[in-house]
N, C-alpha and C positions, 0 to 999 in steps of 0.2 A: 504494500500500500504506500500509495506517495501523496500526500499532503504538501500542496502549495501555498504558506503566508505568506500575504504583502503587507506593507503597513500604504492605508489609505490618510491617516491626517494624525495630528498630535497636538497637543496642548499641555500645558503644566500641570493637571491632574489626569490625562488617560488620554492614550492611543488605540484608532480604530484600527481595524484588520480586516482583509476579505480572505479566504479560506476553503480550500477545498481542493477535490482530485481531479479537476476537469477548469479550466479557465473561464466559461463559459457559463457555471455553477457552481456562482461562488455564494456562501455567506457571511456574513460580518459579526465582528463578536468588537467587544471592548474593552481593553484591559488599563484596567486600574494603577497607574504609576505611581503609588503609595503602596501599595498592597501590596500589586500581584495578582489579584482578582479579577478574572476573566466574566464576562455578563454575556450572553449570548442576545444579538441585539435582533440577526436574520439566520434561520439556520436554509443548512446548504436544501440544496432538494434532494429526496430522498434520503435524508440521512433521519430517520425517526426515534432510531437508535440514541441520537448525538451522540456516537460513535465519532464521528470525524472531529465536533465541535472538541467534542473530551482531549482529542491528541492536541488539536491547536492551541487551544488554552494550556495545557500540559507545558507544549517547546516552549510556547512565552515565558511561561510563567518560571522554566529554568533560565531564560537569557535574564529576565527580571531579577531571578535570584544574584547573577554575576553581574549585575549593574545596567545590563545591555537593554536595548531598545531598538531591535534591528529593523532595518527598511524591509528585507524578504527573507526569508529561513524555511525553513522544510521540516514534514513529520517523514520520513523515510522506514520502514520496514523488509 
């Protein structure tokens, strides 16, 4: 499975994301740059599960942990 993050905008309290395994269909989520805390704002289609959204938030939420706030990153399996 490969999961593609972009980061779409940023501000001094959270950056948004589009996310997902197809470019085409994506969803956006929100993470929280105090936190860490990811809000799921669109989920992707077809993902009912939030299966996908869980990995997205996941990678953020390690770059968040190392200080990072990267423009595109990947869930890779």
């Amino acid at each position: 499975m490969y999961i593609a993050i972009r980061r779409l905008s940023t501000n001094e309290d959270s950056a948004d994301y589009a996310f997902g395994e197809d470019e085409s269909r994506m969803g956006r989520l929100r993470l929280n740059l105090e936190t860490g805390t990811a809000t799921l704002v669109e989920a992707c289609p077809d993902d009912s599960s939030q299966g996908i959204y869980q990995r997205a938030a996941r990678k953020l939420f390690l770059h968040w942990q190392k200080g990072e706030s990267p423009e595109t990153t990947c869930w890779a399996t």
